[in-house]
N, C-alpha and C positions, 0 to 999 in steps of 0.2 A: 655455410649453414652451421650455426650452431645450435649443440642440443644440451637441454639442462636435464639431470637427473634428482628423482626421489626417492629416497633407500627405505624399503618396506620389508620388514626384514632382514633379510640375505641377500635380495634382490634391491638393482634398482630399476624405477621404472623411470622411462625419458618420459618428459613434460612435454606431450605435444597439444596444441591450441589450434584449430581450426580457424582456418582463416575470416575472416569476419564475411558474412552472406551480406547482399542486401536486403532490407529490410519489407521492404515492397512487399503486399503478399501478390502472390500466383493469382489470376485468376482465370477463365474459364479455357481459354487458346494456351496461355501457361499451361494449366495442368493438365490438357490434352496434350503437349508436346511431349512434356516429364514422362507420360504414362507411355505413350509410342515408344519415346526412346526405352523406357526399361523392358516392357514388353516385346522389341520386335530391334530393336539396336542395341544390344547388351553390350557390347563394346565400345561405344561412344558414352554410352550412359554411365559405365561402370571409372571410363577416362575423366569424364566432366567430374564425375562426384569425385574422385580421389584428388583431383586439381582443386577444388573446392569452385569450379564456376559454375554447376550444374543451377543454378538457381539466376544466376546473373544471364545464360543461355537462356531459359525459359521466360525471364521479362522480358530477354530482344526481342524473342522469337512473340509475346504475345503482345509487344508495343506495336511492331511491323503488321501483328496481324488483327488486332483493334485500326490501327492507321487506314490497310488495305481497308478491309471491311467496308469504312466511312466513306471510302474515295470511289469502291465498286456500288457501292450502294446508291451514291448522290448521281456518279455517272449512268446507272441501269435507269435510274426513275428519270431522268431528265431525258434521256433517250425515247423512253417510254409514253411522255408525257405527263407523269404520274407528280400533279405538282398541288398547293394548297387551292387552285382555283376544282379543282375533282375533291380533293378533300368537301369543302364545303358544300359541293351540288352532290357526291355520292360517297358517303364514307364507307360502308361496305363495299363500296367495288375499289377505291384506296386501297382498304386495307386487306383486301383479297391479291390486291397489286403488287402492294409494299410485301408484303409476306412472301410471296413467290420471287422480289426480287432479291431479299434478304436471303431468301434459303440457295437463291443459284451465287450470288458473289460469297455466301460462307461454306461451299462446296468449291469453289474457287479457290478460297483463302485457304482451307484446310489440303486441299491435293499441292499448295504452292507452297507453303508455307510450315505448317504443322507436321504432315507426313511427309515429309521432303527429308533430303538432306542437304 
């Protein structure tokens, strides 16, 4: 490892560059995992961000949990029944369906995934 110096006065200071992030922004399972870890894992948290991967960890972690989501969701409603031919004879009772099956697979996804380690 090499390190380059800038002389500021008396002093020099090393030139250090933080490793290039990905670009991706976070979004909603991302910044639930960020804020877990800072809040309740200070040492993982505090590991990731001095590595520079704390960012590139929070799009695995909300790829996997976007992915899950999709896969617990198609499989709850098909199990259910819960398909376009109810859509079209009963949309409030659908979407009273779909709602309750969203909210059990993203209690799922968050205890497996998000709060996990």
């Amino acid at each position: 490892m090499e390190l380059t110096y800038e002389k500021n006065g008396d002093y020099l200071i090393p030139n250090l560059m933080p490793d290039n992030e990905p670009e991706e922004p976070l979004t909603k399972y991302g910044l639930m995992r960020k804020n877990y870890l800072k809040e309740h894992r200070r040492g993982i948290y505090s590991g990731l961000l001095m590595e520079g991967r704390l960012k590139a960890h929070c799009l695995e972690i909300q790829k996997q949990a976007e992915e899950r989501m999709d896969f617990l969701t198609e499989q709850m409603a098909k199990a259910e029944g819960v398909d376009e031919a109810l859509k079209a004879s009963d949309q409030m009772k659908w979407v009273a369906k779909m709602n309750a099956i969203r909210h059990s697979a993203e209690e799922t996804v968050l205890t497996e995934l998000v709060y996990s380690l």
